[in-house]
MARTISE-536655 format. One line per field, with one value per residue (C-alpha): x, y, z; residue number from 1. Coordinates in steps of 0.2 Angstrom, whole numbers. Example, Ala and Ser with C-alpha at 12.3 -4.5 7.8 and 13.67 -1.06 7.14 Angstrom:
u = c(62	68)
v = c(-22	-5)
w = c(39	36)
voza = c(1	2)
***
This chain:
u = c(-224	-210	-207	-211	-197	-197	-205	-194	-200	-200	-186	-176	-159	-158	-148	-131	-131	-121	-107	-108	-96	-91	-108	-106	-90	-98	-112	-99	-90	-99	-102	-85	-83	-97	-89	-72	-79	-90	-71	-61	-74	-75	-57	-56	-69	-60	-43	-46	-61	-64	-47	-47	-65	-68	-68	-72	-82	-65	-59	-53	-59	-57	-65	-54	-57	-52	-40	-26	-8	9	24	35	51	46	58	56	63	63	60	73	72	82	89	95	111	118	122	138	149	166	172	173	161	149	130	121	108	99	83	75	64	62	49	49	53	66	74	90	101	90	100	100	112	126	141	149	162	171	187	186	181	200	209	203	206	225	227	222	233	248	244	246	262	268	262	269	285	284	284	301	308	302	309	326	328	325	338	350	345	350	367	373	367	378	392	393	393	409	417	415	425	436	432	426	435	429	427	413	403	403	396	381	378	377	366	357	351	348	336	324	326	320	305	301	305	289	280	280	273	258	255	254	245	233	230	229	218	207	204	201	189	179	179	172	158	159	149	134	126	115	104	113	96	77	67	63	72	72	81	93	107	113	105	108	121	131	149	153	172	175	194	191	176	162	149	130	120	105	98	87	81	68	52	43	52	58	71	65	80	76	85	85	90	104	92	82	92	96	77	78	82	84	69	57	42	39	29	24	14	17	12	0	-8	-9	-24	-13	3	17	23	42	53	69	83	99	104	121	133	143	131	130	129	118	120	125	112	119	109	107	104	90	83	69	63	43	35	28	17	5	18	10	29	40	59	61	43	44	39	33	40	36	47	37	45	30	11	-5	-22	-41	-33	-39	-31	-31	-22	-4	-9	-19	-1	4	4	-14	-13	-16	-17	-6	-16	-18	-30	-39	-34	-41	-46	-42	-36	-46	-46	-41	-57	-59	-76	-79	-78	-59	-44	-33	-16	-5	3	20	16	20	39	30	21	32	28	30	34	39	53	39	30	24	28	16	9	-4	-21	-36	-53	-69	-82	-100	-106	-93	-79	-61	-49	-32	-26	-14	-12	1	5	11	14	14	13	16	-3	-12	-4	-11	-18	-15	-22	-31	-46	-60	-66	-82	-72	-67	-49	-43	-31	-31	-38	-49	-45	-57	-62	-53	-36	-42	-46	-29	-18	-28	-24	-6	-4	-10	4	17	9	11	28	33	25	38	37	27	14	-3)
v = c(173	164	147	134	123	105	93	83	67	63	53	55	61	78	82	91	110	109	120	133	137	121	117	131	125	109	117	129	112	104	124	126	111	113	128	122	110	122	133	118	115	132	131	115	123	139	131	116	113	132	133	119	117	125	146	148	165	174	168	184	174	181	176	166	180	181	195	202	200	210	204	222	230	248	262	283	292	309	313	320	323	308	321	337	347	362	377	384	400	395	413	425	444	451	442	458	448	435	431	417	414	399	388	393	382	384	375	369	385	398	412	409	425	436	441	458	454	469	461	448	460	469	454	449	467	465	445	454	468	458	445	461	467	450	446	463	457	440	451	460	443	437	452	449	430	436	446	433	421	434	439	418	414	427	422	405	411	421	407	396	409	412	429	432	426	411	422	434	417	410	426	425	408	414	428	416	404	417	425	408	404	424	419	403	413	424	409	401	417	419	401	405	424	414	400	415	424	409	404	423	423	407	418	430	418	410	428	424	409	395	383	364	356	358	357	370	381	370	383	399	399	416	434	445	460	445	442	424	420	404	404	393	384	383	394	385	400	388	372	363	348	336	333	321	308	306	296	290	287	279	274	253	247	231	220	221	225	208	205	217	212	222	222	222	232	244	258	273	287	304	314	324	310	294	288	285	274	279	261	259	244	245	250	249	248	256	248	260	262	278	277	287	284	268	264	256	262	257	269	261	269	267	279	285	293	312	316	326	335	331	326	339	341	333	328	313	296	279	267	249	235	221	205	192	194	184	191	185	172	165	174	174	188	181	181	167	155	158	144	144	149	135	135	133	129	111	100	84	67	62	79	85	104	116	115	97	91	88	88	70	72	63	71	79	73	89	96	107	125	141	143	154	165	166	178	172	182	176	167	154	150	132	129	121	129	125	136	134	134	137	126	131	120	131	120	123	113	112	111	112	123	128	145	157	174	186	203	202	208	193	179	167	149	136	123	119	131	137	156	158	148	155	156	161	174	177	177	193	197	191	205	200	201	217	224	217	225	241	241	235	252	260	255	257	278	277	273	284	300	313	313	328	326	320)
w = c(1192	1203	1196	1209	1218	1214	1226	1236	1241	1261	1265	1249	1248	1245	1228	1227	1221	1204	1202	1191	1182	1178	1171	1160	1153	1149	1139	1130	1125	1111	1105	1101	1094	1081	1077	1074	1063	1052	1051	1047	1031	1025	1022	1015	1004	1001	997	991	979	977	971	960	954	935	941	922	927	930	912	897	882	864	847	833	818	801	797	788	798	797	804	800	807	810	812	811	797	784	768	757	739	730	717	723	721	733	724	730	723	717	718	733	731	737	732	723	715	720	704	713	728	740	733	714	700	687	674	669	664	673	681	699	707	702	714	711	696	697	702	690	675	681	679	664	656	663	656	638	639	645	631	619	626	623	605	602	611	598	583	587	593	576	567	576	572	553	553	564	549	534	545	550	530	522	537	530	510	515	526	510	500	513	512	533	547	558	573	561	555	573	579	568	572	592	586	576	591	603	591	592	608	612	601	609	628	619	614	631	639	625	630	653	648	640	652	664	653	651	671	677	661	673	688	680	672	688	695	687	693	682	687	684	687	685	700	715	728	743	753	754	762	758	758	744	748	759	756	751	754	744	749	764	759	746	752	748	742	739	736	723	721	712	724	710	719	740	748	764	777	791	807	809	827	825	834	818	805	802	797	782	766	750	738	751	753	763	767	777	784	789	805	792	785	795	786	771	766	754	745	743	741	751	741	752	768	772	783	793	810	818	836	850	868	863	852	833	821	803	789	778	763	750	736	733	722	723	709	720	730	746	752	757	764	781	783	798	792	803	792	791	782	780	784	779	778	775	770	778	788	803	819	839	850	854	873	868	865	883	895	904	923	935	953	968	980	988	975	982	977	960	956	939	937	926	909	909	903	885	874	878	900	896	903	889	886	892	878	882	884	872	883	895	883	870	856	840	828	809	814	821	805	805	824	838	852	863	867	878	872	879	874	873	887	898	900	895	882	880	859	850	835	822	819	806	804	818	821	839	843	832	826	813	814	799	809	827	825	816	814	829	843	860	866	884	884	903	921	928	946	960	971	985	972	967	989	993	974	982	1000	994	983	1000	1009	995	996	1014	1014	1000	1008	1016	1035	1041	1027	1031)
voza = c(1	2	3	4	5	6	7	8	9	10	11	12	13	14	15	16	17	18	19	20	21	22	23	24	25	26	27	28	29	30	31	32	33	34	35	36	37	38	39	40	41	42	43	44	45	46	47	48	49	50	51	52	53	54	55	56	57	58	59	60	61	62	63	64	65	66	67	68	69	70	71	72	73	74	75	76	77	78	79	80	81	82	83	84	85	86	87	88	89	90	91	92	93	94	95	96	97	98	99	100	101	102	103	104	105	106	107	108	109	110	111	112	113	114	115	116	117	118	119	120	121	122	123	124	125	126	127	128	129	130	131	132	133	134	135	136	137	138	139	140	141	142	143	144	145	146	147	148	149	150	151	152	153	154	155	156	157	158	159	160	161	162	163	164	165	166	167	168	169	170	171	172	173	174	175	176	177	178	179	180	181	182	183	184	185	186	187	188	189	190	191	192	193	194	195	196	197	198	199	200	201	202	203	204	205	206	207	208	209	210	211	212	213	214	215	216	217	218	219	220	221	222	223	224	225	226	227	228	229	230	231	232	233	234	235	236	237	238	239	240	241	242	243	244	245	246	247	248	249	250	251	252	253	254	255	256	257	258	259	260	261	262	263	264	265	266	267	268	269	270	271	272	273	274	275	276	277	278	279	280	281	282	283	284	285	286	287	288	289	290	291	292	293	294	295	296	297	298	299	300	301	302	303	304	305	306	307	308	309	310	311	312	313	314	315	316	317	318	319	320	321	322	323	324	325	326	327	328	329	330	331	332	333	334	335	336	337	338	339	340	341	342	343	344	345	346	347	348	349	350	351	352	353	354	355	356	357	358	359	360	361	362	363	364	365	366	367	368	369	370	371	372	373	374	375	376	377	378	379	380	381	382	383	384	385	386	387	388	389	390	391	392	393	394	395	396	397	398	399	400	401	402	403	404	405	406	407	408	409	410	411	412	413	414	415	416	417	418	419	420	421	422	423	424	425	426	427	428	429	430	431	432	433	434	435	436	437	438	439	440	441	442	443	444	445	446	447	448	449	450	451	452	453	454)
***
């Protein structure tokens, strides 16, 4: 059906034909205004109370716990038998016996190996046939000093009686003192054949060799048949050593060796057995560093006992000093002493920022914060810091606590909270943080890809 055309009364003006595109802009006008206006308080909504007003649904909140709290220096160090003792060979040969094996026990005394003592055995044979040519050699000085002793006496008789000449009686006297120094010259010799005598008689003891200590073979460092030349250096042939009881050496860093003090405990586990700790107390820290890559280390040692043998010879140990501790106390994660996140966005006037209220609807007096998420550690015993809480009713409270011991993943309250409350100990991303961190990494792959590769 055609819509009908107005009536037009007779004699009446007849009315102007509206243009119409500008009738169309006129109409669009108010549209666009109406929409400007909806924008303009969306977002004032998104970035102003949005931003400010309690967003307590993105909050990470953790309980206050009772617990037990370790503030330790840890280090990685080996086990080495506190007594041991390298058995070398103090004379050169060939090793023809070897009588024990790695692992076996032995006491103190117990023939360990013998080196071929065929050169020694000569030279001792030769000290004692010297040593008979020379007493044999004494005897006839001995004889002749006698007979120089009978010839000066009766020289000197005569010489009274005038009945030899002075020449005859000075002659015996000359005969008479060569005849004990010959003796002594004999003497003398004896003495250096039989010091002689003596240290090739140690070499040849020195083939056979005794156990100086009871414990067990550790390790073998030469084979039997091997020649051991001991003219250069003492050749090990093995080691034994004491594993009743271990030295544990570790390697302390100089940014913590400071914190360790002699007497302390400590304690450690092994690769084998992380379920269990060895108790030490620490026994001595050595001061001459070694350094590696420019890294000063400190030589830290502490002894344990090994009655079951469980400890063996360079075993790898995590070791942990401890520098204080504190059993069932109440604790909070140390995230929880950072400062609490606030917003940047504009706030509206009047309008308090999240977490500011307190139980009574009261604005809380702003404590300083923890220095930007300090982490104390037992250096910060007794200090204040400052922790949000969330309250039951869902709000959020700023309160200061006093801390003690740390072990920089809890951290102990003396005062400020009790065991069940909620701490914040972060912010979870919105979605729109996590889209943009995700489109962000796109990017950053994009970039970072080779050119020519899809």
């Amino acid at each position: 059906m055609q819509p009908s055309s107005p009536v037009v009364a007779a004699g009446s003006p007849k009315p102007a034909t509206p243009r119409r595109g500008k009738g169309k802009s006129r109409r669009l006008l108010p549209i666009g205004l109406t929409a400007l206006v909806l924008l303009g308080g969306g977002a004032w909504w998104w970035f102003g109370v949005r931003s400010t007003g309690p967003d307590n649904a993105h909050l990470l909140t953790a309980a206050v716990e009772r617990g037990d709290i370790e503030d330790t220096v840890s280090a990685v160090g080996n086990l080495q038998p506190r007594d041991y003792v390298d058995v070398g060979t103090q004379v050169s040969g060939q090793l023809r016996k070897l009588h024990v094996e790695i692992g076996q026990t032995v006491e103190q005394g117990t023939l360990l190996a013998e080196i071929d003592p065929t050169v020694y055995q000569t030279r001792v044979e030769a000290d004692k046939a010297q040593l008979e040519n020379y007493s044999a050699q004494l005897a006839q000085r001995e004889a002749e000093l006698a007979l120089a002793r009978q010839q000066y006496q009766r020289q000197k008789n005569l010489l009274k009686d005038n009945a030899t000449s002075q020449d005859a009686y000075q002659s015996a006297e000359t005969s008479l003192r060569a005849a004990e120094a010959s003796v002594r010259v004999m003497n003398a010799q004896i003495r250096q054949t039989t010091s002689t005598l003596r240290g090739d008689e140690a070499n040849l003891g020195y083939t056979k060799i005794y156990a100086p200590m009871t414990g067990t073979v550790v390790s073998q460092n030469a084979k039997q048949g091997q020649t051991l030349n001991a003219n250069q250096s003492a050749p090990i042939v093995l080691r034994i050593a004491d594993l009743s009881a271990m030295t544990v050496t570790t390697e302390v860093s100089e940014a913590d060796v400071s914190r360790l003090k002699v007497g302390m405990p400590a304690y450690f586990t092994t690769l084998g057995r992380p379920d269990r700790r060895w108790q030490g107390t620490l026994r001595q820290v050595e001061p001459t560093p070694t350094v590696e890559n420019n890294v000063v280390l400190y030589n830290a040692l502490f002894d344990v006992g090994n009655e079951g043998g469980e400890l063996m010879t360079q075993m790898t140990a995590q070791v942990f000093f401890i520098v204080a501790s504190a059993k069932d106390v109440v604790r909070v994660p140390v995230a929880a002493l950072q400062a609490p996140q606030r917003p940047t966005g504009p706030r509206q006037p009047g309008q308090r920022p999240p977490g500011a209220e307190t139980a009574g609807g009261a604005s809380a007096r702003p404590g300083p914060p923890a220095a930007g998420g300090e982490r104390p550690a037992g250096g910060g015993h007794g200090k204040m810091r400052m922790v949000t809480v969330l309250k039951p009713d869902g709000t959020t409270e700023e309160r200061r606590v006093t801390i003690g011991v740390s072990d920089r993943i809890h951290v102990e309250i003396t005062d400020g909270l009790k065991e069940g409350e909620q701490v914040v100990i972060g912010r979870a991303p919105s979605a729109g943080q996590m889209q943009a961190q995700r489109q962000q990494n796109q990017q950053n792959a994009q970039r970072m890809r080779p050119p020519g590769v899809l």
